[in-house]
N, C-alpha and C positions, 0 to 999 in steps of 0.2 A: 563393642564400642560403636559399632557401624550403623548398629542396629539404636540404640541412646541418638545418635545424630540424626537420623532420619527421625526418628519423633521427635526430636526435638525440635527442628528444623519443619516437621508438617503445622507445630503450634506456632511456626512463623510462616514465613514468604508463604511457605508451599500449602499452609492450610487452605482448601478449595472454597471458593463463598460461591457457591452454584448457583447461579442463576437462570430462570426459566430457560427452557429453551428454547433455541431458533429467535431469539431475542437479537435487535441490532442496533448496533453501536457504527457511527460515521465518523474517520479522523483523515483530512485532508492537511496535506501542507503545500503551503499556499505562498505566490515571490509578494514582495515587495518591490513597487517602481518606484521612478522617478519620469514625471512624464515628461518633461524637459527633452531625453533623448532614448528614454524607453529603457534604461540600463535599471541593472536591481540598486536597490537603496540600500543602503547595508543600516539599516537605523533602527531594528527591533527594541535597542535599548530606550529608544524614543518613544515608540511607540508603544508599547505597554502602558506606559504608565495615563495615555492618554485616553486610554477605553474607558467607555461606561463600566460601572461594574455589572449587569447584564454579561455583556460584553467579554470581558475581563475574567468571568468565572469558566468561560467554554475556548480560550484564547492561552495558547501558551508558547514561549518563544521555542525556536530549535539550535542546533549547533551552530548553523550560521546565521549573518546578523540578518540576511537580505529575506529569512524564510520567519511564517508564522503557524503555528498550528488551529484548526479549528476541532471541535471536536464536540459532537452531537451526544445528547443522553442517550440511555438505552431506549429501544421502540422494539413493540411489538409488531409494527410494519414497516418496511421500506419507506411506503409512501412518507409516513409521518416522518422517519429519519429525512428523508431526501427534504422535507418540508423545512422543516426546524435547521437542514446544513444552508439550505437556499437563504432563509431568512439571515441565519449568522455573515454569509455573503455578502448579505443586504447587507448587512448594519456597519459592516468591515469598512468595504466601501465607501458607506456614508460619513462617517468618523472619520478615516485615513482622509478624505476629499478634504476637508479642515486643517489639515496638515501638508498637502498638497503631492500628495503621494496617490497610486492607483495599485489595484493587486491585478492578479493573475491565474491562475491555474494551468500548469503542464509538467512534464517529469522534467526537464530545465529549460531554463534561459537559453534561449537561442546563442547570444553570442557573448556570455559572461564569458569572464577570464579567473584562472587566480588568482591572480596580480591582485584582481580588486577582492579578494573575497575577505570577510571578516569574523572573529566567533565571537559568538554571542557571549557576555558578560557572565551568567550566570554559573553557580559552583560546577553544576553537574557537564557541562559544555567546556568550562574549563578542565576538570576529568578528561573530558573526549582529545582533547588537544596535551594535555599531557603524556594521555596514552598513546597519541595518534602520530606526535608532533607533525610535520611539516603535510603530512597525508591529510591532517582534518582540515587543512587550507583549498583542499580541490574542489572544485566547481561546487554551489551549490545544488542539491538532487531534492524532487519533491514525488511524494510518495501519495495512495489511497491506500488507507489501511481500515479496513474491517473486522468489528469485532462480531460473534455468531455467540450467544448462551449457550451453556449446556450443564445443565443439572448435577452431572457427578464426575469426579475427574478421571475415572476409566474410560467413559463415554466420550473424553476429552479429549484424551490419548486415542482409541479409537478415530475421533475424526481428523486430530493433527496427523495421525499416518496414514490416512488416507487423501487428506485434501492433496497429499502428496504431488499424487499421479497428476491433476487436476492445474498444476501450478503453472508449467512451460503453459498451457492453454489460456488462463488468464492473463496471463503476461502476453501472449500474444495482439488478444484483444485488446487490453488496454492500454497496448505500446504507444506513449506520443511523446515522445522527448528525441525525435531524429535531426535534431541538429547540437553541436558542441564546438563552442570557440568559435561561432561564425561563420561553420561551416557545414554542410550535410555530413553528419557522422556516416552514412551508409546502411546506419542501424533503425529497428522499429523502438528500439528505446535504449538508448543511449547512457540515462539515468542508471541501467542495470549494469553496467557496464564500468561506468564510474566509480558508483557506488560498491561494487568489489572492492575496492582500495580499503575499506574498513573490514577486522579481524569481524568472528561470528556470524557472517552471512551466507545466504545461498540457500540451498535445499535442506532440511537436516534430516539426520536422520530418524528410521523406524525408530520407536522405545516400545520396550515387549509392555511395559506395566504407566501406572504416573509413580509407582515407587523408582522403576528403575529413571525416570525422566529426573525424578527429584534427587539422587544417589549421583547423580551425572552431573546435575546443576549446581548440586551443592561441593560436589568435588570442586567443583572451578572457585566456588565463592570462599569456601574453608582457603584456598591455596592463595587468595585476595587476588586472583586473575582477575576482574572486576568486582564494583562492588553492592551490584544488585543486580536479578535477574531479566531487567528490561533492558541493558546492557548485552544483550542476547537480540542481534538484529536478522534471525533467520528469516526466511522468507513467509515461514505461518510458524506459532508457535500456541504452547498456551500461557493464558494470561490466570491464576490462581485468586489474585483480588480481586479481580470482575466475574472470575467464572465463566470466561469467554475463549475461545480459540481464537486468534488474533489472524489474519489475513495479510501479508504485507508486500508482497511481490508486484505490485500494482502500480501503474503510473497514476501520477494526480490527471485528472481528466479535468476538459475546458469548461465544458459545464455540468449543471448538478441534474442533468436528464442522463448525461451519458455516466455518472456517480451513480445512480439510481439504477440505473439497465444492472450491469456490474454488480452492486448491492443483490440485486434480483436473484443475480445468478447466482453469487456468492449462496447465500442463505437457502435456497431452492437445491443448490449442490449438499451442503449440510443436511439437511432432510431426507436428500435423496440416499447419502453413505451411511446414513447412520438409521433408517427403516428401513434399505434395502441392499445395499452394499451394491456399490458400480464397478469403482477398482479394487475388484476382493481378489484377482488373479495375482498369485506372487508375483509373477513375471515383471507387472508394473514398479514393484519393489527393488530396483534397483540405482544405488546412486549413480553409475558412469550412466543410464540409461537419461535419468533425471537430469545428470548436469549436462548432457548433451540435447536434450530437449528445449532444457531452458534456456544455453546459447541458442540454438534455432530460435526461437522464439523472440527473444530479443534481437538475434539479427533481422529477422523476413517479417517480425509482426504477423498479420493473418493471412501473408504469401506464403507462410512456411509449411514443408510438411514435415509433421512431427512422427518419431519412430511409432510405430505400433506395434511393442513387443511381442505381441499374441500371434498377431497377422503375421509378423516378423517383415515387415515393408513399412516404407515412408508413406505419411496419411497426408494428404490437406487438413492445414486447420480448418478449412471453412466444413469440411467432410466431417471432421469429430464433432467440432461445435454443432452442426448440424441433429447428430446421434447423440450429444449431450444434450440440448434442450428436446428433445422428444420425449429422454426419457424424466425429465426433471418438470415438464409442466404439468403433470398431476402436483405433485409437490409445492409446486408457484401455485396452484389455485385451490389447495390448502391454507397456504401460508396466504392467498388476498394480493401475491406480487406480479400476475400472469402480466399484465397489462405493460409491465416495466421490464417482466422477461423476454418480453415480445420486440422491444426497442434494442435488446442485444442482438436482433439479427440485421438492423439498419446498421449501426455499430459495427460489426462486423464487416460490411461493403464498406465502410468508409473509418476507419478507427482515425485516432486523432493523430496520429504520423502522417498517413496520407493526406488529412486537409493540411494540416502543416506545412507540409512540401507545395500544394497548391496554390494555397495563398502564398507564401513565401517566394512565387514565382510570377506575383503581380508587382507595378512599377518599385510599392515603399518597400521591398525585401523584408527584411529581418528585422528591420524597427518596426515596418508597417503590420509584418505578424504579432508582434508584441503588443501592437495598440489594438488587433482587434483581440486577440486572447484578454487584454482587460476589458475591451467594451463586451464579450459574452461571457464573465465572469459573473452575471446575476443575472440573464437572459436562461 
């Protein structure tokens, strides 16, 4: 019988549609303001319906009302991805201006509340609030999610268990969401932290096959735990109708140079695990290893030092990152991304928490950060 469901089951969801590889895909979510007093707009149900259809085809609402999705075609370069996210930016912008609203990019709103927060109209967000109740009403959290091609889905599985190791270090770099409720959380991203309140996140775990990944997935779906497999908000997973392994651990970043560095690495790491294997050492295969990485990470951002199970001591991020991109820029100047790998080590000295905290400590505080996170929302 098990074996009838699993094929049955691969000529649905789980059947793989491979896509080249090393191929990228860009999905940012993005607040909505109110420039009035810099607060989020909770008005996505407004907003939809006013895009271009350009617009409108790469544009999708999220669980809450105050957030939008952008979401770039497949590219065979960064550049081009970063190109095409920037222009969607553009256009967001220029259309929301008409309605008198401004966007944003950061993993949240400095000083939203619950109190105000809204969910979005639509069926499957309504799902989220059934499932969630009173939990889908916390702050809203904005995410950079990366999708990576990859031709067959064993090759898939391969690099889902491996980008593993690789995740607490992303998340470090791309920590910017260190304020919550108006106040400095303490944290380099805040957003991860929140965003725990919903079931399915976090690290997950090794799968030995994409049979045993599918046998695991479909168990939850046959049992109506939810009711499709994007309802699966781990931190990377794979994605079977794109053919992509999905990256999700990410904060949304202010602009689309520091989206791009990030993309660089992202894809450049890919390359790198799956031609030569970086974290092939079991050692790195450890959950309490992983979810204690990944707290550091989200607490210190790129102050932190993460475990190095091999070494068996606490590393600098700036020290791994460092022996990450040395061994990844043969593979960036394969893939034509060297130039955007290179802007991960500015990033690095400065990630978006830290200017966060800076500007946040000029006269307009917390409104005044908000107004420039929209004016370098297309810079």
């Amino acid at each position: 019988m098990k074996a009838e469901l699993t094929a049955s089951t691969l000529a649905g969801w789980a059947e793989w549609n491979g896509s080249t590889p090393y191929t990228i895909g860009i999905e940012e979510e993005v607040m909505l303001l109110d420039p009035h007093d810099w607060s989020l707009a909770q008005r996505i149900d407004d907003v939809l319906p006013r895009l271009t259809p350009a617009l409108a085809s790469r544009a999708t609402a999220e669980t809450h009302g105050a957030a939008i999705e952008l979401a770039s075609r497949p590219h065979d370069s960064v550049e081009d991805a970063a190109r095409e996210m920037l222009a969607l930016r553009g256009s967001l912008a220029r259309e929301l201006a008409a309605a008198n609203l401004r966007v944003a990019s950061a993993g949240t709103h400095p000083f939203a509340l619950w109190t105000g927060t809204e969910i979005s109209s639509g069926a499957r967000y309504q799902l989220v609030y059934e499932a969630m109740r009173e939990l889908a009403r916390r702050e809203p959290t904005f995410a950079l999610h990366v999708h990576v091609g990859v031709s067959e889905p064993e090759a898939a599985i391969t690099l889902h268990n491996r980008l593993r190791a690789h995740l607490p270090l992303l998340l470090a770099l791309s920590g910017n969401s260190p304020f919550w409720q108006g106040r400095d959380a303490g944290l380099a991203s805040a957003r991860t932290a929140i965003f725990q309140a919903f079931p399915r996140v976090g690290v997950p775990r090794s799968f030995a096959s994409y049979e045993d990944y599918v046998d695991t997935v479909d168990l939850l779906l046959r049992c109506d735990a939810f009711p499709e497999p994007t309802f699966l908000w781990w931190d990377v997973r794979p994605q079977p109708r794109f053919g992509t392994v999905e990256v999700r651990i990410m904060d949304a970043q202010i602009t689309t140079a520091e989206t791009a560095a990030l993309v660089a690495l992202v894809q450049s790491i890919a390359r790198l695990e799956l031609e030569e294997g970086y974290h092939t050492d079991s050692q790195w295969d450890r959950p309490e290893l992983l979810g204690e990485n990944r707290f550091i990470a989200a607490r210190d951002g790129m102050s932190a030092r993460l475990i190095d199970p091999v070494a068996e001591q606490r590393v600098p991020a700036r020290l791994m990152l460092a022996s990450l991109l040395e061994a990844a820029r043969p593979h960036a100047a394969d893939l034509g991304c060297e130039d955007m790998l290179e802007a991960v080590v500015m990033l690095g000295e400065e990630p978006g928490a830290k200017r966060q905290r800076r500007v946040a400590r000029d006269p307009g505080g917390l409104r005044g950060l908000v107004e420039l996170l929209a004016d370098a929302f297309v810079s």
